[in-house]
N, C-alpha and C positions, 0 to 999 in steps of 0.2 A: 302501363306496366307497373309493376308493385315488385320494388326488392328491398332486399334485407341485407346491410352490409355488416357486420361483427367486425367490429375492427376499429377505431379511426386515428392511428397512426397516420402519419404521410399520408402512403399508399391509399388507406380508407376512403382518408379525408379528400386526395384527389378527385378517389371513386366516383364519392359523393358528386363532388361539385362538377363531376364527368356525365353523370346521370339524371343528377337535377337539370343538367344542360338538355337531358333528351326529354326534360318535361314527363320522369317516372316517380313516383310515387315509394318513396324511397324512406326507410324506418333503419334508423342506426343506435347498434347494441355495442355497450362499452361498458367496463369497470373504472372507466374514469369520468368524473363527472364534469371536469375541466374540458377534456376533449372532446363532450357532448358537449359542452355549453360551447364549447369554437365552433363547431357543425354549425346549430341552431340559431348563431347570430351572425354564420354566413350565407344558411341555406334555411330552405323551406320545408324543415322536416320532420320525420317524427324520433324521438330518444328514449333509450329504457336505458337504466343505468344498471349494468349487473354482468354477469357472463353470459358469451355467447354457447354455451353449451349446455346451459340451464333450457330445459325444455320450456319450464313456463314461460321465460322469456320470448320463447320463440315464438310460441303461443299468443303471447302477446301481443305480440309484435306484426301477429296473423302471416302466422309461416304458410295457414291453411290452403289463401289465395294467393300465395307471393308467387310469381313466375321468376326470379330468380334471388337467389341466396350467396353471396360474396361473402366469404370468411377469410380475413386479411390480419387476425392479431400476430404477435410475435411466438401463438405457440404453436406448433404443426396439431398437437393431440387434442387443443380446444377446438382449432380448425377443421378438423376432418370430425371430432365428433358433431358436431355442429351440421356436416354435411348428410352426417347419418341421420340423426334427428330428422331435419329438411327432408329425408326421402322415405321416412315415416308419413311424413303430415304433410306432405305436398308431393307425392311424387312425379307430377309433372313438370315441377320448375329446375330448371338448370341450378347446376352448382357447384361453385367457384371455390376452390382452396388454396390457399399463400402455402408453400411446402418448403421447405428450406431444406429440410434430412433428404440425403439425395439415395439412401435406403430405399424411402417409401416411395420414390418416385419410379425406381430401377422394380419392384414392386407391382405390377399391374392386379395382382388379385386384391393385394391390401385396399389401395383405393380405389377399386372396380366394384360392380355391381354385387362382388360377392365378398367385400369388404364393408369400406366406409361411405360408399357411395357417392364418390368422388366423382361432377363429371367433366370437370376441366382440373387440372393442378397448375400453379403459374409457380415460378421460382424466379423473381425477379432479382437476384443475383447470377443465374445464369441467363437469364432474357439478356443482363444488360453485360455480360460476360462476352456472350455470341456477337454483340453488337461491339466491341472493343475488339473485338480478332477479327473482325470483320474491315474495322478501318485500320487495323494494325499492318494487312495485308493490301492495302492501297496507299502506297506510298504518298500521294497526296492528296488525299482526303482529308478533312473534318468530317464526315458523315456517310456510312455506308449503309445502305437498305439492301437486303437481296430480293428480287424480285422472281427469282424461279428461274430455269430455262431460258440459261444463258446471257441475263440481264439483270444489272445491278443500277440502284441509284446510287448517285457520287456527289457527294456534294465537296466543292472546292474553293479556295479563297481565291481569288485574282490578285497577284502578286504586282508591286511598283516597278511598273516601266515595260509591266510586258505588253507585247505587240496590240493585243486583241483591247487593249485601255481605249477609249473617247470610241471606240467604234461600234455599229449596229450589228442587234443579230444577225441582221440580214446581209451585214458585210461580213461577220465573222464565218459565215455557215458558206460566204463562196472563197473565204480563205482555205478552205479544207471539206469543198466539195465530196469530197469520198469516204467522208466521217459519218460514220452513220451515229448521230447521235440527236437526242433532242432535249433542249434546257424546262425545264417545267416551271423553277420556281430561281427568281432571282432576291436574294436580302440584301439588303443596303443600309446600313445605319438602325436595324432592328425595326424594318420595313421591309415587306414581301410583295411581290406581283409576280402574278404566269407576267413571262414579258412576249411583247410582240416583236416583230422584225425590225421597226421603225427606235425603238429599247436602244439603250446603250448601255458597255459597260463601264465602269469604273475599278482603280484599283480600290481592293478592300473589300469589294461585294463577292457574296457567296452563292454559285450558280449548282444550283441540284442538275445534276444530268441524265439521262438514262441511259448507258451505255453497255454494252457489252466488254468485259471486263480485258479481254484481248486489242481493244482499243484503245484502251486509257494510258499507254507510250503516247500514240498517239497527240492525246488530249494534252497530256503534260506537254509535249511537245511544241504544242499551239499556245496554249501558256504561260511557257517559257520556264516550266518547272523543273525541275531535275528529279530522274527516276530511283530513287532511292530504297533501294528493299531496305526491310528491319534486319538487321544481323544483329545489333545490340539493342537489347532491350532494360528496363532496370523498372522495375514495378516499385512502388512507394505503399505500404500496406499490407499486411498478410493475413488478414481477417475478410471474411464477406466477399464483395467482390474481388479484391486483391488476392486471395487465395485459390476462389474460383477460378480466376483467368490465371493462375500460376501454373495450376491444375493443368489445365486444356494446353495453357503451353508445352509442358512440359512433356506432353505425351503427343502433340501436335506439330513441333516444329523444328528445328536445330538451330537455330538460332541461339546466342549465346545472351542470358538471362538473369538478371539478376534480382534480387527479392529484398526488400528492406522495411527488417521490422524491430519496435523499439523495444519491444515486452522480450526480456531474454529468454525465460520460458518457452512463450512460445516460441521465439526464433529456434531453440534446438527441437521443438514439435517437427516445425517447417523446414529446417533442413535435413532430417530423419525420412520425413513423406514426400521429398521433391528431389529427386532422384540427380537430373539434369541440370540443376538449380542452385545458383550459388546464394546462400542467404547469410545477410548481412546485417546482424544486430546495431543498431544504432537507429535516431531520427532521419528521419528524408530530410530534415528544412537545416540539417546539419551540414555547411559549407563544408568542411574541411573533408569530411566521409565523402561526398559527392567528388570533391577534385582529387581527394587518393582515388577514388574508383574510375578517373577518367570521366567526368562525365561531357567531358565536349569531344569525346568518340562516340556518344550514347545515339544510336539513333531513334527511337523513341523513349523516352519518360511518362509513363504512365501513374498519375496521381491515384489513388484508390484507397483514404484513409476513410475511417468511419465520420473524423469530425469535417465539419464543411471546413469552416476556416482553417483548419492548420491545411487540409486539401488542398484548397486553391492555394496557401503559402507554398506549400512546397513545389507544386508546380512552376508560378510565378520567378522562384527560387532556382529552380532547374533551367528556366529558359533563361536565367539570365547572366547561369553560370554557363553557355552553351550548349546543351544539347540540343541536337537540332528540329526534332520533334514534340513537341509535348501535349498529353492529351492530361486531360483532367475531369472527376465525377463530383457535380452538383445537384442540387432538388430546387436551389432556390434561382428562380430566374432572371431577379434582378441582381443576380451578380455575372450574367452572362458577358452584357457588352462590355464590360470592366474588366475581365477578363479577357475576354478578344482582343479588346484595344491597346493590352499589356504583353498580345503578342503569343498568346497560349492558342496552340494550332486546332485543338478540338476540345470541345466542350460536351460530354455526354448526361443526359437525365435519366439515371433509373425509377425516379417514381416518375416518366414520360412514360418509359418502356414498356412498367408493368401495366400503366391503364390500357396502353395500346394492346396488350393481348385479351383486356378483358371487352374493349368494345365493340369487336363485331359483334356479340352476341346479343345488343339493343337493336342493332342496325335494322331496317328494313328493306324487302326486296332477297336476293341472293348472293351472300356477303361469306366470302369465304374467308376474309381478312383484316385486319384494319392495322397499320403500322405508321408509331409517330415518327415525325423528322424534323427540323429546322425548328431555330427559337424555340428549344426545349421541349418539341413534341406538339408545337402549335396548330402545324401543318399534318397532314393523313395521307398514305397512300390505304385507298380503299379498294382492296379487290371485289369485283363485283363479277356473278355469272349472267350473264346476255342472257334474256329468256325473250322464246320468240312474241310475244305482243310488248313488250317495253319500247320506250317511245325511241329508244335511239339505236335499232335496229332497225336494217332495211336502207338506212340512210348515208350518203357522203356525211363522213366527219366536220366538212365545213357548212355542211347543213343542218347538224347536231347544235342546237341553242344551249351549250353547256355555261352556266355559272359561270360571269369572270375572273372569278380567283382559283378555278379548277381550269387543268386541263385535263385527256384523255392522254397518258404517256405510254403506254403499252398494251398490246391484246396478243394473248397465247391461241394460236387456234392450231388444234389437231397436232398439239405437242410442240409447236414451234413457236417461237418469239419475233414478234415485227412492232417494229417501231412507225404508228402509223403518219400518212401525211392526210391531206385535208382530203384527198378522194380514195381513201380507203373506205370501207366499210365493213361498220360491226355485223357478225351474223349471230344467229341463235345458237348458244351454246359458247362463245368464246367467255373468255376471259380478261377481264378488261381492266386496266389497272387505272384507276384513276388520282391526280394528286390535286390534294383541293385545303385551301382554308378551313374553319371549321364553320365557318359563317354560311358558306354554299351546301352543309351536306344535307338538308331536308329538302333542297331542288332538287340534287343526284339520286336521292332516294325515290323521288316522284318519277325521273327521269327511266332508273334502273326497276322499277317496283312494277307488280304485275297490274296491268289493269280491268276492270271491272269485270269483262267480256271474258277471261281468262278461266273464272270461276261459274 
């Protein structure tokens, strides 16, 4: 496969080293020549130094044969021209837009077939927006995934001293025999395994679940956690995603909200557009502002500044002034377990997020999804459609030779959700969710992918 990424910011740069992982053939277009020279001395590639909306570049860069075209700079109008080009001189390769104006996205003609020729738009401010309302609303989560129909993964910290500590799966799961739930991925010390039954827990370690979200009293219960909705919220940042998520609060929840931004300008922008929303000019990592505002009534603090480090400060800052939640947004994942260990209850990656919405589209087989999770997106849940000669239809799941850093945690058949056990079996057409390392996905792809007789 042959793509072209325009871009290598972050995001790009991720891309890249997303894509060099699936062994494609991959040509990256930048006006900075510094940020091609990072690509080229991490990756195996090709670089034109210029803009990605100069046709010749494109040209160049053999937009002809490229099967797909990733346009990732910071401008939406370089981005989508780019896509339009791309469906001049390839129009068979898919094509990928970074869109941030939420105009063009509200927009279907603009970047549709009889516009820009847009055929995916990602907004990775709101990918990783969806993904913060998402654990906002699971009282004790670090990590929320939705999984469609009536099933969500959960990922939760194991708290000191509760019940389920030094004991086996296989002991916790006849503690709460009538919990329909199943663990997929267990982290421990910034180490992951699917665990088996014979597995322990420990306090500290973070178990992804797959549950249905009317159960998770439940779960907390078993844990020994305490069920706490958000009533107080206090967001840190009102640009990018801070603003995004004030957005969607604001028009999403009653919850009582608070917005804290340092630039005064904008803060009268943001409290003119945020209707529900109390906004609060000053710094986050400003003690005295945090304790006038109560913040050890705060039930979530959400970090969301553009810079990393004052981010993680202010967060760090927040929990240690007491609130009782705190979620925080980084890119860099060696500041993860430093952060965990300091006691910050979720840790989100938006340049995790946005690769996740662009890699189903390398996948092979029938791949309806791909969404990261755990250690900054390390982990995949990969939806997959069951096609009738794949190898792992027809068969008991304990008969299915899957990969052992994947399991199979979910299959939707005929609109419904089941959590399978080992003598279920996948049939033609379901939907299959599988959660795996990234180490295992060229098995699952062998595994899910049609075979030869098919054609």
């Amino acid at each position: 496969m042959r793509a072209i990424i325009v871009g290598t910011g972050q995001v790009g740069y991720a891309i890249i080293g997303a894509l060099s992982g699936e062994n494609a053939d991959v040509v990256a277009i930048d006006s900075s020549d510094a940020n091609l020279q990072a690509a080229r001395e991490q990756f195996d590639i090709q670089t034109i130094c210029g803009s990605g909306s100069n046709p010749q570049n494109l040209l160049d860069a053999g937009i002809a044969s490229a099967d797909m075209l990733v346009a990732v700079t910071n401008s939406d109008e370089v981005n989508m021209v780019a896509c339009s080009i791309g469906a001049m001189k390839s129009p068979h390769a898919i094509r990928v837009a970074r869109i941030r104006e939420t105009a063009f996205l509200k927009d279907e003609a603009v970047l549709g077939e009889d516009g820009f020729h847009v055929t995916h738009a990602i907004n990775p401010e709101m990918v990783t927006a969806k993904r913060l309302m998402d654990i906002l609303q699971v009282p004790i989560a670090t990590d929320v995934a939705e999984l469609g129909h009536g099933l969500q993964l959960v990922g939760v910290r194991v708290p000191t001293g509760a019940k389920v500590c030094n004991k086996s799966f296989a002991a916790i799961r006849n503690m709460a025999p009538e919990l329909k739930m199943l663990v997929t991925t267990r982290i421990r010390r910034g180490e992951s395994i699917v665990p088996k039954g014979n597995d322990t827990v420990e306090a500290g370690d973070v178990l992804y679940t797959v549950i249905a979200p009317s159960d998770l009293p439940q779960l907390a219960e078993l844990l020994d956690m305490p069920w706490r909705p958000a009533k107080r919220i206090t967001i840190a940042g009102g640009t990018g995603i801070g603003f995004t998520l004030a957005k969607e609060l604001d028009k999403g929840t009653r919850a009582n909200i608070k917005l804290i931004e340092s630039d005064p300008t904008h803060a009268n922008e943001l409290a003119m557009a945020l209707k529900r929303i109390l906004v609060l000019q000053g710094f986050p990592t400003d003690e005295n502002l945090l304790l006038e505002e109560n913040i050890r009534d705060c039930d979530v603090f959400v970090a969301a500044l553009k810079d990393e480090e004052a981010n993680v400060m202010a967060a760090l800052n927040a929990k240690r002034l007491g609130a009782h939640r705190v979620i925080t947004l980084t890119n860099k994942t060696g500041y993860i377990p430093i952060i965990e260990a300091a006691g910050v209850d979720a840790v989100v990656s938006p340049q995790a997020l946005a690769i996740g919405t662009i890699l189903h589209y390398v996948r092979q087989g029938r791949v309806n999804s791909v969404t990261p999770y755990g250690l900054a997106g390390k982990a995949e849940i990969i939806e997959f459609e069951a096609l009738e000669t794949a190898k792992v239809v027809g068969k008991p799941l304990k008969d299915v030779k899957v990969p052992h850093s994947a399991i199979i945690g979910a299959l939707i058949r005929d609109g419904k959700a089941i959590i399978p056990g080992g003598n279920d079996i996948i049939q033609p057409k379901d939907r299959v969710f599988v959660f795996t390392e990234k180490e295992a996905v060229k098995k699952l792809e062998k595994l899910f992918s049609v075979s030869l007789t098919f054609f």
